[in-house]
C-alpha positions as CSV (number, residue, x, y, z in Angstrom):
1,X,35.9,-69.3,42.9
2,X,32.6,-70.1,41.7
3,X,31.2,-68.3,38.3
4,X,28.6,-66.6,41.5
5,X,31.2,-65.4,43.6
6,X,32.9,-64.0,40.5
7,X,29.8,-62.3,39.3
8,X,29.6,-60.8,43.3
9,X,32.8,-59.8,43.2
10,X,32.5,-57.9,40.0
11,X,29.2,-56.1,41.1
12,X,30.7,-54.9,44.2
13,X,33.6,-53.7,42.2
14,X,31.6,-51.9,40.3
15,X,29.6,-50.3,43.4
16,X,33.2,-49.1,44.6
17,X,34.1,-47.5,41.6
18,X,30.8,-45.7,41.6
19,X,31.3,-44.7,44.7
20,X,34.5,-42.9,44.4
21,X,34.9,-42.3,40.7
22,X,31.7,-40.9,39.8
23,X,31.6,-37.5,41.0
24,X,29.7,-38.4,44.5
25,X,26.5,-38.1,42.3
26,X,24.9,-39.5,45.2
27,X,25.4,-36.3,47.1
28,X,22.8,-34.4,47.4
29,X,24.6,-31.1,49.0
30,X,24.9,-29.2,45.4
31,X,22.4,-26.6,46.2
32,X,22.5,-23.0,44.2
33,X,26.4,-21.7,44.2
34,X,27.6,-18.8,46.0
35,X,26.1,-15.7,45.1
36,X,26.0,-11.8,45.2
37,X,23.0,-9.2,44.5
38,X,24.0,-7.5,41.2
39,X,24.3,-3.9,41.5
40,X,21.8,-3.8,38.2
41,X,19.2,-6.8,38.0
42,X,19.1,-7.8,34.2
43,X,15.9,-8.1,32.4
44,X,14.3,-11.7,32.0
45,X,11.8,-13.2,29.9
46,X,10.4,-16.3,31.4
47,X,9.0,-18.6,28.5
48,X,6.5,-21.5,29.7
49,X,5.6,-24.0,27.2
50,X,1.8,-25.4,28.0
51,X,0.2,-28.3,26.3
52,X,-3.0,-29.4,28.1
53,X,-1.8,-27.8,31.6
54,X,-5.4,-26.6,32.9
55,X,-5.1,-29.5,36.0
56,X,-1.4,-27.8,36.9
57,X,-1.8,-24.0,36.3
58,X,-3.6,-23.0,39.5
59,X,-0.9,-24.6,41.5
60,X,2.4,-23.2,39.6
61,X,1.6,-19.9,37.3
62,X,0.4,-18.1,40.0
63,X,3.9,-18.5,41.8
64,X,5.8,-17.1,38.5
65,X,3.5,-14.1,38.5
66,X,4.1,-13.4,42.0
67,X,8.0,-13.5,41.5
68,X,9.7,-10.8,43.7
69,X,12.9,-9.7,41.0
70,X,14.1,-6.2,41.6
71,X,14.9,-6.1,37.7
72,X,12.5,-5.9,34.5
73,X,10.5,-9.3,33.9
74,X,7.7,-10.6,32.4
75,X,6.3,-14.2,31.7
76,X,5.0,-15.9,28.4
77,X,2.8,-18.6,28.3
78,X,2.8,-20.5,25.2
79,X,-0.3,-22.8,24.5
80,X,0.9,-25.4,22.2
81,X,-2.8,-26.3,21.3
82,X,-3.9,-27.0,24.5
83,X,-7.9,-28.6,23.8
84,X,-8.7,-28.6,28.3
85,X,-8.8,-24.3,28.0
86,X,-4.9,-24.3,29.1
87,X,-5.1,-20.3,27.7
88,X,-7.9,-19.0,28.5
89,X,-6.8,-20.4,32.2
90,X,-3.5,-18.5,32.1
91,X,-5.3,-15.6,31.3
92,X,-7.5,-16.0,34.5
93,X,-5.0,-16.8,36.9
94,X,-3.1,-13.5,35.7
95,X,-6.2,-11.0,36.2
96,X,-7.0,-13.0,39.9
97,X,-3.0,-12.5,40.7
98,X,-1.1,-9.2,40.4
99,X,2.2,-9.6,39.5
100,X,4.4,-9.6,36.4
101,X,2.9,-9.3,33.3
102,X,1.7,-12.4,31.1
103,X,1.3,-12.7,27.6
104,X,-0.8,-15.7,26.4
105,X,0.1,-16.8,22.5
106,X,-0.5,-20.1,20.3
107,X,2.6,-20.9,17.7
108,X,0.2,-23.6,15.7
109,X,1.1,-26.9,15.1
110,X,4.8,-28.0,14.5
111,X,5.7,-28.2,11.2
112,X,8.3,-31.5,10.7
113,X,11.4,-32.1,12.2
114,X,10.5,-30.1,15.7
115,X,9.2,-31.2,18.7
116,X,6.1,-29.7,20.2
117,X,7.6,-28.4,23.1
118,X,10.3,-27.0,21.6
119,X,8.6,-25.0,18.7
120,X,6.5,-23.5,21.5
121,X,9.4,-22.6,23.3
122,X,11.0,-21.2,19.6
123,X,7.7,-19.0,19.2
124,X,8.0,-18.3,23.7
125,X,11.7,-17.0,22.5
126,X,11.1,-15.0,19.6
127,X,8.1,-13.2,21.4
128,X,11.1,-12.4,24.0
129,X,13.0,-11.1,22.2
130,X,11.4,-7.9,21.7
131,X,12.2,-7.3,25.1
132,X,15.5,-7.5,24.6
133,X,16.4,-9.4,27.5
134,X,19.8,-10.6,28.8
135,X,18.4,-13.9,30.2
136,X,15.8,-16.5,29.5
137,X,13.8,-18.6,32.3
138,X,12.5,-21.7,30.4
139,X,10.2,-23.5,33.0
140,X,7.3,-26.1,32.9
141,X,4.1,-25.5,33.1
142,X,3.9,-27.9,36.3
143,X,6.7,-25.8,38.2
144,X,6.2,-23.6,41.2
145,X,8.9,-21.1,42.1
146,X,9.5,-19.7,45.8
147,X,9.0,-15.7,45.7
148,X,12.8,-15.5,44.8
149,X,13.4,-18.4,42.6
150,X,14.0,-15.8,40.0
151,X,15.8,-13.5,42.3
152,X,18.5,-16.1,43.1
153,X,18.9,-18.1,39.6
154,X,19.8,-14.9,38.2
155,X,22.5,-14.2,41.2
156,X,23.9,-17.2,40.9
157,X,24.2,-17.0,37.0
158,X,25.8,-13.4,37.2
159,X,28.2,-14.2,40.4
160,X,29.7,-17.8,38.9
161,X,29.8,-16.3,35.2
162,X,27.3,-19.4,34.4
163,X,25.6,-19.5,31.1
164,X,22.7,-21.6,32.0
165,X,21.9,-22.2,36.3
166,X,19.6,-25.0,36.0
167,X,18.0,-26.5,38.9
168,X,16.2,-30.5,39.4
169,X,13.0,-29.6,40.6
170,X,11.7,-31.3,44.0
171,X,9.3,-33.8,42.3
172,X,6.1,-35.1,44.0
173,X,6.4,-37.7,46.1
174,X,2.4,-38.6,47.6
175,X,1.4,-42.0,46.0
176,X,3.1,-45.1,47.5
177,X,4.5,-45.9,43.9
178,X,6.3,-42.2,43.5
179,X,7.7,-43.0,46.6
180,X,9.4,-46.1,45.3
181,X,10.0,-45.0,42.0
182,X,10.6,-41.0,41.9
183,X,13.4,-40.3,44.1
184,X,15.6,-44.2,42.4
185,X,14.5,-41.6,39.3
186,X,16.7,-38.5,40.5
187,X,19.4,-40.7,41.7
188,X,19.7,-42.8,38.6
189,X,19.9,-39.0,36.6
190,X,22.7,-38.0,38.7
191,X,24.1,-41.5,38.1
192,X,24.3,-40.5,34.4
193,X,25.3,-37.3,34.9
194,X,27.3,-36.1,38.0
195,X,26.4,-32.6,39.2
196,X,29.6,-32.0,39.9
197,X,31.4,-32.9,36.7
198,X,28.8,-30.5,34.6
199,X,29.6,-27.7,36.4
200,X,33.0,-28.1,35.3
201,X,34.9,-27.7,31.6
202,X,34.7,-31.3,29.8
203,X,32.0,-32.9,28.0
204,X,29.7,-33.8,30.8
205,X,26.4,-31.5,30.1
206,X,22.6,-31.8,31.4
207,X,20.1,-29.4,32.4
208,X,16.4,-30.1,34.4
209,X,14.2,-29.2,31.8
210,X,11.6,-27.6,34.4
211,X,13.9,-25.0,35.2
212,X,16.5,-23.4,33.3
213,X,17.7,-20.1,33.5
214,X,19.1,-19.4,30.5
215,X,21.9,-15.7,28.7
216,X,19.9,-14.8,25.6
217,X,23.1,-14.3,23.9
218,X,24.5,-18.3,24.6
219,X,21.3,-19.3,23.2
220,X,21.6,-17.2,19.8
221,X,25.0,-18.6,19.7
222,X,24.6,-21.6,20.5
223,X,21.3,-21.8,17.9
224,X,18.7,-22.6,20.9
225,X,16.0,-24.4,20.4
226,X,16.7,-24.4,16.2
227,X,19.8,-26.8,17.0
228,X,18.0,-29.2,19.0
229,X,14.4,-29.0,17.3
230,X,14.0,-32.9,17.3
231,X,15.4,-33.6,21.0
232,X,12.9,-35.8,22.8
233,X,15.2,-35.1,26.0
234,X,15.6,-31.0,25.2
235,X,17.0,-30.3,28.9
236,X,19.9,-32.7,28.2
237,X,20.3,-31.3,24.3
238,X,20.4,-27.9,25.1
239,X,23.2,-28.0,27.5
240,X,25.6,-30.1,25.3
241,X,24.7,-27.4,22.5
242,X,25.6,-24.4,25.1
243,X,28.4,-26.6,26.3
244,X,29.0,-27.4,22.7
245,X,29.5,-23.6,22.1
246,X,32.0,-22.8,24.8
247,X,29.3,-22.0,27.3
248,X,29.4,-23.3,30.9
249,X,26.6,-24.7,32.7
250,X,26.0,-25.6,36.0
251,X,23.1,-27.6,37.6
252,X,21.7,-28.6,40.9
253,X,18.9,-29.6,43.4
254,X,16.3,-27.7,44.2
255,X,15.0,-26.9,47.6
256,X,12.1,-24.5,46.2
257,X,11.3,-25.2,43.1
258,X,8.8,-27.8,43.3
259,X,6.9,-30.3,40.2
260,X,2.9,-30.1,41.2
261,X,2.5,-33.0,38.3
262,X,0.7,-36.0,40.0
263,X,2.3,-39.4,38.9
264,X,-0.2,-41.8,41.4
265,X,-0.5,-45.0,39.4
266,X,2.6,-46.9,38.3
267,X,1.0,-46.6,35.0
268,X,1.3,-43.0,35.4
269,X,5.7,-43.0,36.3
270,X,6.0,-45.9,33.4
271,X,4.6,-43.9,30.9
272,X,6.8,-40.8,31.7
273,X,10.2,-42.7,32.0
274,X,9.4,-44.9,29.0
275,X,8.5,-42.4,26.2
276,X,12.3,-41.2,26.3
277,X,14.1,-43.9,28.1
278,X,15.1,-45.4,24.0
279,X,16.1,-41.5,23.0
280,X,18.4,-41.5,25.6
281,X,20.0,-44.5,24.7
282,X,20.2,-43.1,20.9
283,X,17.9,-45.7,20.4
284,X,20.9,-48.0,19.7
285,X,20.3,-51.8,20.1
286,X,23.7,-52.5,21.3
287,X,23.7,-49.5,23.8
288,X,19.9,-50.8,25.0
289,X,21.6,-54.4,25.5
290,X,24.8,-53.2,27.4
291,X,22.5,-51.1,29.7
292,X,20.6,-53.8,30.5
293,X,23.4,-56.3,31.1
294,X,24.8,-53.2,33.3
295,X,21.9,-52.9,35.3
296,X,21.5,-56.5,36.0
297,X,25.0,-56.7,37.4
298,X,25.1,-53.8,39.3
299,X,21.1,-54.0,41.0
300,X,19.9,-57.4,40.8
301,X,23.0,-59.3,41.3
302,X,23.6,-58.1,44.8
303,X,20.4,-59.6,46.5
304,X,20.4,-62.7,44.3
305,X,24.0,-63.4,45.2
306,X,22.9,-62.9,48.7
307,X,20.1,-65.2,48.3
308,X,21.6,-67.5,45.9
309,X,24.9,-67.8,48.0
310,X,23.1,-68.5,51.3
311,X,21.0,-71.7,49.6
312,X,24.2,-73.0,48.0
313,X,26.4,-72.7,51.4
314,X,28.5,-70.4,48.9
315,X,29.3,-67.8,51.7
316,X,31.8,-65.7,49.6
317,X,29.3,-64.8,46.9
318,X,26.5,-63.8,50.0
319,X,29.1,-61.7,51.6
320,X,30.2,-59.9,48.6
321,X,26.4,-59.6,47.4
322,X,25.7,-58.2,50.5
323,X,28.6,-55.9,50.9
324,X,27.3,-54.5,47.0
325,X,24.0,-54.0,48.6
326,X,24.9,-52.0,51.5
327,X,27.0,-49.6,49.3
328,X,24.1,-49.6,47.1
329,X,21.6,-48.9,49.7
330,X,24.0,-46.3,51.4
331,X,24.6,-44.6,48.1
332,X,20.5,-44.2,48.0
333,X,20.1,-43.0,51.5
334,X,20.9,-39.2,51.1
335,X,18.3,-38.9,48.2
336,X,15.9,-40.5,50.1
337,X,16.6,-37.9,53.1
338,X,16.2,-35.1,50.4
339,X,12.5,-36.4,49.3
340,X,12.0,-36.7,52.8
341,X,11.6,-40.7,52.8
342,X,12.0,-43.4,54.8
343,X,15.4,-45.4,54.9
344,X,13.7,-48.2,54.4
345,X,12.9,-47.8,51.2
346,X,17.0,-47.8,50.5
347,X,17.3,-51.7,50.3
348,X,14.3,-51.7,47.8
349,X,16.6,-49.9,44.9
350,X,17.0,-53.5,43.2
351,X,13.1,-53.7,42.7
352,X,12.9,-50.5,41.9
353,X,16.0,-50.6,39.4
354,X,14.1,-53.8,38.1
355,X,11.1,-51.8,37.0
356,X,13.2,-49.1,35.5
357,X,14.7,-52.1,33.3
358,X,11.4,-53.3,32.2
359,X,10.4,-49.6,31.2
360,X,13.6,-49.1,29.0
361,X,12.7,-52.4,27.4
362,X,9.4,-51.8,26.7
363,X,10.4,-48.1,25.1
364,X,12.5,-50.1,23.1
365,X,9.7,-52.0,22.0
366,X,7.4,-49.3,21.0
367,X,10.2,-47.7,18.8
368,X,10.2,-50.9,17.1
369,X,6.8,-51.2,16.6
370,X,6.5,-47.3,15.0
371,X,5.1,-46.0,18.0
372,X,7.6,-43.6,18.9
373,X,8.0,-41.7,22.0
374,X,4.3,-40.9,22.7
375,X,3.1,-37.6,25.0
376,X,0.2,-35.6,25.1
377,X,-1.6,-36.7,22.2
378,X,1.8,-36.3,19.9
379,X,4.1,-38.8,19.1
380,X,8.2,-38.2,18.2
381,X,9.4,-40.9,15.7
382,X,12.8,-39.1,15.0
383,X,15.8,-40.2,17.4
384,X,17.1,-38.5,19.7
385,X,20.5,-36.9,18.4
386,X,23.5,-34.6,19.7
387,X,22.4,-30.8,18.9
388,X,24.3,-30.0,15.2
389,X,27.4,-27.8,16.5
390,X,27.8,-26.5,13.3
């Protein structure tokens, strides 16, 4: 065998263990579990942390205002120093909408060791708590909720006994480049974490940080958002800390909850995958060099064995190259049938995989040259680390 056909025949390997080993991540039938109407709704707080959010607002607060929960709730906007009028917005939108009740409030500027986002949703938390609430929604500023997003994350939390029901938000998918790149984006997150496996006891944990429905007594117990206070990638960090703390934790696609956040340059999707794509490697050199040496074997090698073994007359190696890259392009198809997309966009996961290879370079590179992971005007130099179970 030649060192191409042995190089095929370990990509494809690898294609059939991913297809059968890892949890069907690319499934895309784990919707909201079975649920039952409690005969008492609980009480929620929903915190929304807000940083320069003026663009989004009008398309996603007005649909957590008009929330139709049988039970107590009541929404808190946090404006984590907003300078486009993110506040004074909220405040608008609330007296043009009836609905629940909103309360508008600044926590200042982080003081060191916490992430922006998070101390907002700290100060979000500790405003809630004078409610006295049995659960926490933590959403995005950029999420919009069906009428009974609330109504059924709640449900299913009470009927499966879950402490936090998080849900993957339907992303936007306009521009020809979130096309190519946003739904390979989903699909490569399942990849990592199997939506099957998390709702399950073991170590497997991640949450969608745009919509988390979280018990207010897990997150006292499990020390949320004080354990996790430097997390660049909170969703993911606060479900190993509830995980971490005998919580369970289930998570899902969304068929309603719906990102309004524009991504239409490639610019745009690069900067958003690349300011935490290093954190979530731990920003280990070794790890970043195995992932890239695993992503070469398992995306490009298919289509360059395929190419590579038809010029040499090496028909093994195009055969197994090509068998990789239907599995491949199979495994794709049912995400691209959730984001509505065309199937031919399935054989196109190499280039796509490609670019997502460049982007965790180059976030490799601008941890190395001090720059951190850079959003909003803030930039997080600290790594990313596993929430302190102590």
């Amino acid at each position: 065998m030649t060192p191409v056909t042995v190089v095929s025949a370990l990509s494809l390997a690898a294609w059939l263990w991913l297809l059968f080993a890892r949890g069907f991540f690319w499934r895309t039938d784990v919707g909201l579990p079975a649920r039952e109407d409690p005969a008492v709704w609980p009480s929620v707080c929903v915190v929304v942390p807000a940083r320069d959010e003026a663009a989004v607002l009008p398309a996603s607060l007005p649909s957590l205002l008009a929330q139709d929960y049988p039970g107590r709730a009541e929404v808190f906007l946090i404006d984590d120093g907003s300078t486009d009028g993110t506040g004074e917005l909220a405040c608008e939108l609330a007296r043009r909408h009836e609905g629940l009740p909103l309360t508008v409030a600044s926590p200042g500027e982080p003081p060191a060791g916490w992430t922006g986002k998070l101390w907002a949703v700290r100060h979000g938390i500790a405003l809630a708590r004078a409610r006295e609430p049995e659960y926490l929604l933590l959403t995005d500023a950029d999420i919009a909720h069906a009428p009974d997003s609330l109504r059924a994350l709640v449900a299913a939390a009470g009927t499966g006994g879950f402490d936090v029901v998080s849900q993957m938000a339907r992303l936007r998918v306009a521009s020809g480049w979130e096309r190519l790149v946003v739904p390979a984006f989903v699909y490569f997150f399942a990849q990592l974490y199997p939506f099957r496996w998390i709702g399950r006891e073991g170590r497997t944990a991640a949450a969608a940080g745009g919509c988390v429905l979280l018990r207010t007594g897990t997150a006292e117990r499990a020390r949320i958002p004080d354990a996790i206070r430097h997390a660049v990638i909170d969703d993911v960090a606060l479900a190993r800390a509830v995980k971490g703390s005998g919580g369970r934790v289930w998570l899902g696609l969304a068929e309603r909850v719906d990102s309004v956040r524009p991504y239409p340059r490639l610019r745009d999707l690069w900067r958003m995958v690349s300011r935490s794509a290093y954190a979530q490697l731990r920003h280990n050199p070794l790890v970043l060099a195995g992932t890239v040496a695993g992503l070469v074997l398992v995306y490009l090698v298919p289509p360059l064995a395929v190419v590579v073994g038809a010029a040499r007359g090496e028909t093994a190696a195009a055969l197994l190259g090509g068998a990789a890259w239907l599995v491949m392009a199979g495994t794709y198809t049912p995400m691209l049938r959730h984001y509505r997309q065309p199937l031919w966009l399935a054989p196109l996961l190499p280039f796509t995989a490609f670019l997502y290879l460049l982007m965790t370079v180059d976030s490799a590179v601008q941890h190395y040259r001090g720059r951190g992971a850079a959003w909003k005007g803030r930039t997080y130099a600290r790594p990313d680390v596993v929430p302190d179970e102590g």
